[in-house]
SERO-4910 file (N, C-alpha, C, O; in steps of 0.05 Angstrom, whole numbers):
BEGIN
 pado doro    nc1    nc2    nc3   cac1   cac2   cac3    cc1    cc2    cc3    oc1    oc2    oc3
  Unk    A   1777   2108   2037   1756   2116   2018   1763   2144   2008   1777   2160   2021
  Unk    A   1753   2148   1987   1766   2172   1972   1742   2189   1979   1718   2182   1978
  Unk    A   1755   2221   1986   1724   2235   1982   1711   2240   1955   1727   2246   1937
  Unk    A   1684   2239   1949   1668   2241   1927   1657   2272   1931   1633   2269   1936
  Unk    A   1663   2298   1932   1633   2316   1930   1612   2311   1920   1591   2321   1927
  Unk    A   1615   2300   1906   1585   2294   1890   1569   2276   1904   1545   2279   1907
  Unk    A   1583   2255   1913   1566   2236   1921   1565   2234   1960   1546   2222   1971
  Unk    A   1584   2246   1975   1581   2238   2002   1566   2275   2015   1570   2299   2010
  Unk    A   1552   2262   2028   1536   2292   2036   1549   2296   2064   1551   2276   2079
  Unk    A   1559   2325   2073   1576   2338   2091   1568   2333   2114   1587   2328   2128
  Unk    A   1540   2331   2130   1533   2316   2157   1535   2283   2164   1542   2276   2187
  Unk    A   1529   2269   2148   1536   2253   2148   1553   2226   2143   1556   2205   2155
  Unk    A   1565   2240   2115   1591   2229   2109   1623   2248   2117   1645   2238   2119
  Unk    A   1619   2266   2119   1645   2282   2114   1648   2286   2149   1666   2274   2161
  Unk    A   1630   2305   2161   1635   2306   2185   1655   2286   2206   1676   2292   2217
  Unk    A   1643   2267   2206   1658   2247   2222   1685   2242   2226   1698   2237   2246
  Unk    A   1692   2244   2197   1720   2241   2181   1737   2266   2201   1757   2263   2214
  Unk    A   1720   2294   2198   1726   2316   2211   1738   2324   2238   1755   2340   2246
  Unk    A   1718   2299   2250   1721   2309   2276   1752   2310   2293   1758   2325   2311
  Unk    A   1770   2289   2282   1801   2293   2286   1814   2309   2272   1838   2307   2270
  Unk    A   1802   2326   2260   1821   2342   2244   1829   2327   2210   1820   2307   2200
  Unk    A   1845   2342   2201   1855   2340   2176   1890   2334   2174   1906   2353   2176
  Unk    A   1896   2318   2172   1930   2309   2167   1940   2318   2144   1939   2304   2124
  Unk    A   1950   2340   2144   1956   2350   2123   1982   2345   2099   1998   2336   2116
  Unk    A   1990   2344   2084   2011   2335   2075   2032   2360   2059   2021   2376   2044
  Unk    A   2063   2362   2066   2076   2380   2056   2073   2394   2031   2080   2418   2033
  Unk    A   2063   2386   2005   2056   2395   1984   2037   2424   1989   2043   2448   1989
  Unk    A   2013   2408   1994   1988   2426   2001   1989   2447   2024   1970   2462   2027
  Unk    A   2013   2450   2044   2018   2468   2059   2025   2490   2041   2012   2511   2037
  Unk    A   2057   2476   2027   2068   2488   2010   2051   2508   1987   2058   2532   1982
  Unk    A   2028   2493   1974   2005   2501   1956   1990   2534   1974   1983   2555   1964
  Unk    A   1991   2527   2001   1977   2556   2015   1991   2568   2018   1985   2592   2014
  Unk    A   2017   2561   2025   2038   2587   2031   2039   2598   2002   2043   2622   1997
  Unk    A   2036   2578   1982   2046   2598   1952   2018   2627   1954   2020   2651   1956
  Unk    A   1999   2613   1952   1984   2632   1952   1986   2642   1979   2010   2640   1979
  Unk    A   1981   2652   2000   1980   2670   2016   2007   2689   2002   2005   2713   2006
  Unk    A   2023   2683   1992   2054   2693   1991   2038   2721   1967   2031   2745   1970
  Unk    A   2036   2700   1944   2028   2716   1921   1998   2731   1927   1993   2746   1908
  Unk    A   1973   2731   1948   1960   2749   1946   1964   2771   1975   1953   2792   1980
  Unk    A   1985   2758   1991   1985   2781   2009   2009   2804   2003   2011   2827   2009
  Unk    A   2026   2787   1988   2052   2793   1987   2056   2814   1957   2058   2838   1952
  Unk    A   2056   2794   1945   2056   2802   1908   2025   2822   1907   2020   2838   1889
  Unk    A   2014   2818   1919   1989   2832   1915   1975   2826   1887   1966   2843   1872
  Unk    A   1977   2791   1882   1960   2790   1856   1931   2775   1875   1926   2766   1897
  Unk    A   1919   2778   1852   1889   2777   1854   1880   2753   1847   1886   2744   1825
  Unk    A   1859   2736   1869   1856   2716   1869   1850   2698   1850   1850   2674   1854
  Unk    A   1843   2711   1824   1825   2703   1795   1856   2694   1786   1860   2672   1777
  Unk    A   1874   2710   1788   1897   2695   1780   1907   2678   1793   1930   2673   1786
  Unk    A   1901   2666   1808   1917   2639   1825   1898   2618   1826   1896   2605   1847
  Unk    A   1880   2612   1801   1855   2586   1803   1868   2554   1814   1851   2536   1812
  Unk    A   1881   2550   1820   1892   2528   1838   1881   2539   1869   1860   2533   1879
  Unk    A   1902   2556   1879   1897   2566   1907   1867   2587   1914   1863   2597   1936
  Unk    A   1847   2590   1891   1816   2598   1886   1809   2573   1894   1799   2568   1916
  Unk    A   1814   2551   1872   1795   2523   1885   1802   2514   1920   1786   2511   1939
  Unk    A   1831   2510   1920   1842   2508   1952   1820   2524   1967   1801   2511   1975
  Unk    A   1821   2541   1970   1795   2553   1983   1772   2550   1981   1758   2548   2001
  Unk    A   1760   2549   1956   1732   2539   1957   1732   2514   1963   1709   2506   1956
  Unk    A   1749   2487   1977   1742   2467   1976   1746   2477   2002   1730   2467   2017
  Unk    A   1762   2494   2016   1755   2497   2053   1735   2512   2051   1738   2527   2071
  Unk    A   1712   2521   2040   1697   2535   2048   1672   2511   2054   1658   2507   2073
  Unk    A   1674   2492   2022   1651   2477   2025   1656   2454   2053   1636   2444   2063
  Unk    A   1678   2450   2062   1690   2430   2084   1686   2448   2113   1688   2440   2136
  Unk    A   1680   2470   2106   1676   2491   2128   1704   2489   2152   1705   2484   2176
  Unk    A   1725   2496   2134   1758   2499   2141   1761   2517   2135   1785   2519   2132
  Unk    A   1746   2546   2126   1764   2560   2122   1778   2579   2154   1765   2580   2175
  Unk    A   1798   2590   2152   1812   2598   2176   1804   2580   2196   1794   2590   2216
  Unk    A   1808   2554   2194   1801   2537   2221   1839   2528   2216   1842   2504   2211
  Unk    A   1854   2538   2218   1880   2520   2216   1884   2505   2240   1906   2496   2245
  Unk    A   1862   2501   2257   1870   2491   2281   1857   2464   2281   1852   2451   2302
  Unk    A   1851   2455   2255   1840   2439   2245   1859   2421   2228   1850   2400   2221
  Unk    A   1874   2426   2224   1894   2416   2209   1911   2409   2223   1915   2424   2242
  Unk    A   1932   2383   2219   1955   2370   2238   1982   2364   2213   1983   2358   2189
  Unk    A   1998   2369   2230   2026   2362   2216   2039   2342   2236   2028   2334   2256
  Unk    A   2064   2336   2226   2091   2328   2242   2107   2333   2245   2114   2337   2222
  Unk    A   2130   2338   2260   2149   2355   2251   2165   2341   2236   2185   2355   2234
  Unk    A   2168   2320   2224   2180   2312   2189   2160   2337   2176   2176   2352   2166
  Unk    A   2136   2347   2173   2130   2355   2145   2135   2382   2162   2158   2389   2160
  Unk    A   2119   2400   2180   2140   2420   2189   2166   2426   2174   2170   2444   2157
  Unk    A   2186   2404   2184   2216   2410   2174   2216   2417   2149   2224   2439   2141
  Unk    A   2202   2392   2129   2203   2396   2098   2192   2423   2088   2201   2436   2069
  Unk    A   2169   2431   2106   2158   2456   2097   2170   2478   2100   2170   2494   2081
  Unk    A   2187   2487   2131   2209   2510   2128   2229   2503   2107   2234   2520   2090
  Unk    A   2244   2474   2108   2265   2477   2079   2257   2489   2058   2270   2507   2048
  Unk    A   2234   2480   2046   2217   2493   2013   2217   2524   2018   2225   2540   2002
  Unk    A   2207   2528   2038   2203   2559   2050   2227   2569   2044   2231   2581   2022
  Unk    A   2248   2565   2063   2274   2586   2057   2287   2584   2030   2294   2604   2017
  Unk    A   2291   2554   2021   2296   2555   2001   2280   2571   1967   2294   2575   1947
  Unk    A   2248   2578   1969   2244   2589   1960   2245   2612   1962   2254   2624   1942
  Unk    A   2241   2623   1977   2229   2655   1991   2262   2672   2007   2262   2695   2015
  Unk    A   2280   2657   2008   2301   2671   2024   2315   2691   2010   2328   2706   2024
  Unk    A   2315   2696   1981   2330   2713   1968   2317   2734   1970   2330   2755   1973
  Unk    A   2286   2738   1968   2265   2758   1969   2274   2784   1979   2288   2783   1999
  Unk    A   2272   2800   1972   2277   2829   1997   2268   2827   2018   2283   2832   2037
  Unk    A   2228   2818   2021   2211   2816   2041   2212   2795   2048   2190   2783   2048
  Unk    A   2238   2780   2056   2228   2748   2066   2218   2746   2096   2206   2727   2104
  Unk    A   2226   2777   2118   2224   2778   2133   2186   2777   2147   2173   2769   2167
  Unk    A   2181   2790   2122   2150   2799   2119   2136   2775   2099   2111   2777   2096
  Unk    A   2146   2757   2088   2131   2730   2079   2140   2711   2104   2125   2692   2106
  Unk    A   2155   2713   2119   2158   2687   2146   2137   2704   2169   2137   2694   2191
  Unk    A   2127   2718   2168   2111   2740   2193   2081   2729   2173   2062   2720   2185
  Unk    A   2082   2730   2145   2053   2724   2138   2051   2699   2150   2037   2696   2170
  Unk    A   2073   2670   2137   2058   2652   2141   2061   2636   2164   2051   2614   2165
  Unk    A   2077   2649   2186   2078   2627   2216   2062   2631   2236   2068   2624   2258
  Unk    A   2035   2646   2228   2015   2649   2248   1999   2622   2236   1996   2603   2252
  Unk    A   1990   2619   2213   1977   2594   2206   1994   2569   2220   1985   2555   2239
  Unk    A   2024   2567   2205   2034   2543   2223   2028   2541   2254   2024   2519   2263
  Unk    A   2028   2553   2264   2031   2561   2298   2004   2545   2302   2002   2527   2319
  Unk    A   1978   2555   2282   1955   2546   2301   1945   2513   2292   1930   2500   2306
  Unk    A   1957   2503   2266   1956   2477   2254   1968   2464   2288   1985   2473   2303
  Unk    A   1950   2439   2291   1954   2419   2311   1977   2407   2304   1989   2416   2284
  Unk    A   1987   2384   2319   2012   2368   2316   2008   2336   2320   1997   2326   2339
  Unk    A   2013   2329   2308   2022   2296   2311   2041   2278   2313   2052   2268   2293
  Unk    A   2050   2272   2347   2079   2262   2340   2076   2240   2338   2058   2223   2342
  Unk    A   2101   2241   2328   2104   2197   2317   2139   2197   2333   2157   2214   2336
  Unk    A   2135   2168   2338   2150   2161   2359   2170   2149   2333   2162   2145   2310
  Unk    A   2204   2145   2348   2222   2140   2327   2219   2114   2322   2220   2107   2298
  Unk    A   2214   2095   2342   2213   2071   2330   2179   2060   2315   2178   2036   2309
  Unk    A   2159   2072   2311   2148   2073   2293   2142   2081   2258   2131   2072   2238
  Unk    A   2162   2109   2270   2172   2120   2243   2189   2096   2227   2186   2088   2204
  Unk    A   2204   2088   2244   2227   2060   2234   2209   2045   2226   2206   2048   2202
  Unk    A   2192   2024   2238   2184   2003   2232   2162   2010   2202   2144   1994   2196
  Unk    A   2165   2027   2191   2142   2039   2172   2161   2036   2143   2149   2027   2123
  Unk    A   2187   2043   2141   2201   2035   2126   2209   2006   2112   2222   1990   2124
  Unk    A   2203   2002   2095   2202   1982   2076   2232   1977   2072   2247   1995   2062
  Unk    A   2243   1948   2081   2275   1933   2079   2271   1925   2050   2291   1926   2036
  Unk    A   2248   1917   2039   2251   1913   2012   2264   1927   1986   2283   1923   1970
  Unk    A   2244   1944   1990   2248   1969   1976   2245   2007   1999   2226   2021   2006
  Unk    A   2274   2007   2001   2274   2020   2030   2258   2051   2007   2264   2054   1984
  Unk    A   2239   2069   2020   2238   2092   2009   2228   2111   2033   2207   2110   2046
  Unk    A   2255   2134   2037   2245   2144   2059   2241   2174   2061   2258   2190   2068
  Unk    A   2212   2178   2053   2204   2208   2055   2197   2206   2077   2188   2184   2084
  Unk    A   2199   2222   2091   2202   2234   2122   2167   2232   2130   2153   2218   2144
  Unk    A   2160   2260   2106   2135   2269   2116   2119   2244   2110   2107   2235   2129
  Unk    A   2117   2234   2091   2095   2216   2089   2093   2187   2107   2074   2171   2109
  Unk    A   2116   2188   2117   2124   2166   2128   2111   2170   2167   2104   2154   2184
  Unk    A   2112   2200   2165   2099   2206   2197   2069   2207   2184   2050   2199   2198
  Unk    A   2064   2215   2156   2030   2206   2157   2028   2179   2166   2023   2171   2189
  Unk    A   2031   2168   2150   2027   2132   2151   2024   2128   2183   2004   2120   2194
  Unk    A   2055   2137   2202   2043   2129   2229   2015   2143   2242   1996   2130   2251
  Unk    A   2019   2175   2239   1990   2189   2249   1971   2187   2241   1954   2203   2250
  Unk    A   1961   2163   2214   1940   2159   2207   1938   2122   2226   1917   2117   2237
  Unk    A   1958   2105   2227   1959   2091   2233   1953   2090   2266   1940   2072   2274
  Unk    A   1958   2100   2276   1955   2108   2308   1930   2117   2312   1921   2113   2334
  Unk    A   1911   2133   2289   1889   2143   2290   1864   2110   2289   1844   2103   2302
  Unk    A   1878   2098   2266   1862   2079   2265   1863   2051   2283   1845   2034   2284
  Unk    A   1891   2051   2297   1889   2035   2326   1879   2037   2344   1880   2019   2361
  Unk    A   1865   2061   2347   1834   2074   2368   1818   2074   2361   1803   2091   2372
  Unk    A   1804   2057   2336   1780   2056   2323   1774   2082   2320   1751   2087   2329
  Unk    A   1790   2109   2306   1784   2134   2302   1780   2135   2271   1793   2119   2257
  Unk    A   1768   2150   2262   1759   2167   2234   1783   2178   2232   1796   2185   2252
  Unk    A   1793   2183   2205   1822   2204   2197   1816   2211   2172   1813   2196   2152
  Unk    A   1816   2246   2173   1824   2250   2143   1842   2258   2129   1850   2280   2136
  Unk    A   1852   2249   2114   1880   2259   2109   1881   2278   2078   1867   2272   2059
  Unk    A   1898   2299   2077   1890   2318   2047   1923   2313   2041   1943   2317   2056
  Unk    A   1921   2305   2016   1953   2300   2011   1951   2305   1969   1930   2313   1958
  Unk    A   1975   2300   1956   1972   2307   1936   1995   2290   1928   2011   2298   1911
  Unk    A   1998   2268   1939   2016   2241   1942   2002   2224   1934   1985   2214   1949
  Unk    A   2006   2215   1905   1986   2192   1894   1989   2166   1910   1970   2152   1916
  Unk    A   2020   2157   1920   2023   2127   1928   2009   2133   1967   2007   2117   1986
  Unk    A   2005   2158   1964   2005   2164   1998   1972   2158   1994   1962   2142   2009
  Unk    A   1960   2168   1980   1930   2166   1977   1911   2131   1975   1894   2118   1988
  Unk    A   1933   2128   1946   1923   2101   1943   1928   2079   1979   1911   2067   1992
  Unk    A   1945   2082   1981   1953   2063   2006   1925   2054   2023   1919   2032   2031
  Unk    A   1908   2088   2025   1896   2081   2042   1861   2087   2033   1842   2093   2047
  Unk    A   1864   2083   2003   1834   2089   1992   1825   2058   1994   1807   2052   1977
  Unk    A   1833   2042   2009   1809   2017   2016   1796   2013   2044   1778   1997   2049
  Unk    A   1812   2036   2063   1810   2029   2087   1780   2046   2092   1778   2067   2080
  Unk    A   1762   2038   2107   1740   2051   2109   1736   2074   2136   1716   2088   2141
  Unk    A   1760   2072   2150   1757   2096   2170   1771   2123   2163   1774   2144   2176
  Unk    A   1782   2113   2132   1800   2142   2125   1785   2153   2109   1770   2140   2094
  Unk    A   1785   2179   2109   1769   2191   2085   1799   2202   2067   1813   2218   2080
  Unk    A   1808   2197   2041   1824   2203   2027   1817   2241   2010   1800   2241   1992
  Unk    A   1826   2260   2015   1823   2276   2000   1848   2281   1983   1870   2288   1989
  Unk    A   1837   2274   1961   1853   2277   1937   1855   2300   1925   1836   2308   1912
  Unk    A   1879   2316   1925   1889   2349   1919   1882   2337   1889   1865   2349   1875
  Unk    A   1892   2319   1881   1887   2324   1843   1864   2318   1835   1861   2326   1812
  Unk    A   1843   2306   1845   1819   2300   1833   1793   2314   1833   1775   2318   1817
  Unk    A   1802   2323   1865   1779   2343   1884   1790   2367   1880   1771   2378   1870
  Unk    A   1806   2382   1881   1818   2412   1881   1822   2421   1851   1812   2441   1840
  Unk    A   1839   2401   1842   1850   2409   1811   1835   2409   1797   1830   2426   1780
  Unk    A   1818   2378   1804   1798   2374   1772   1770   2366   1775   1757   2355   1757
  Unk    A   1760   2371   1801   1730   2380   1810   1719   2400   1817   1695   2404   1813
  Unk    A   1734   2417   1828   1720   2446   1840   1722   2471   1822   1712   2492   1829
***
């Protein structure tokens, strides 16, 4: 199910979804590190970064903000997220002082492992397509919902979203609908 702000109210629809945390997806990591980079770093000002303004006002109304311990990765999106990292930020002068901003957040984000032969069996022989990170969502949402558990997942992966906007124990937060072009 996709989240609605408008229509699902935060005690009783959203919470629940909450209570395991948030599965985060490499994009939207990527999306905070840009901003933490450019307002701690660049020292620009938050009015200029209205993407990573809404990012936050949608953790304020989710009541996430500084909860990173609320948020889960894998180390597929981990990995993907230091690659983007060095590969963006390594030429910097201060790269020493943008990896010191942003590995206290990674540190306190939770973890989700996925085992190799689940990661395997998630892969499509048809049409093989193998993104790492989304591929450990699929299992850590899948493992979530083999315990009759609530999962929410924040991703900005249209085929990653759709997959699972019919299932009724997922709450889908959609980075382009809800972040970009609701808040």
């Amino acid at each position: 199910m996709f989240l609605n702000l408008a229509e699902h109210e935060y005690d009783r629809d959203i919470t629940p979804f909450l209570r395991n945390g948030v599965i985060i997806d490499t994009v939207v990591i990527l999306d905070i590190i840009y901003g933490l980079v450019e307002t701690r770093i660049s020292r620009k000002k938050l009015s200029e970064l209205p993407d990573y303004k809404r990012l936050l006002d949608f953790f304020d109304r989710l009541k996430l903000t500084n909860q990173w311990n609320k948020f889960y990765i894998t180390p597929h999106i981990l990995t993907e997220v230091c690659r983007h990292v060095r590969d963006t930020y390594c030429k910097w002068q201060n790269y020493k002082e943008i990896i010191a901003t942003v590995l206290p957040i990674m540190e306190y984000m939770g973890e989700k492992q996925i085992s190799k032969n689940d990661f395997l069996k998630r892969i499509e022989l048809k049409n093989p397509i193998i993104e790492a990170g989304d591929i450990s969502i699929y299992v850590s949402a899948d493992d979530l919902l083999n315990k009759k558990q609530k999962v929410a997942i924040l991703s900005r992966d249209h085929a990653l979203n759709k997959q699972y906007q019919d299932i009724p124990n997922v709450m889908v937060m959609d980075y382009q609908s809800i972040i970009l072009n609701s808040l």
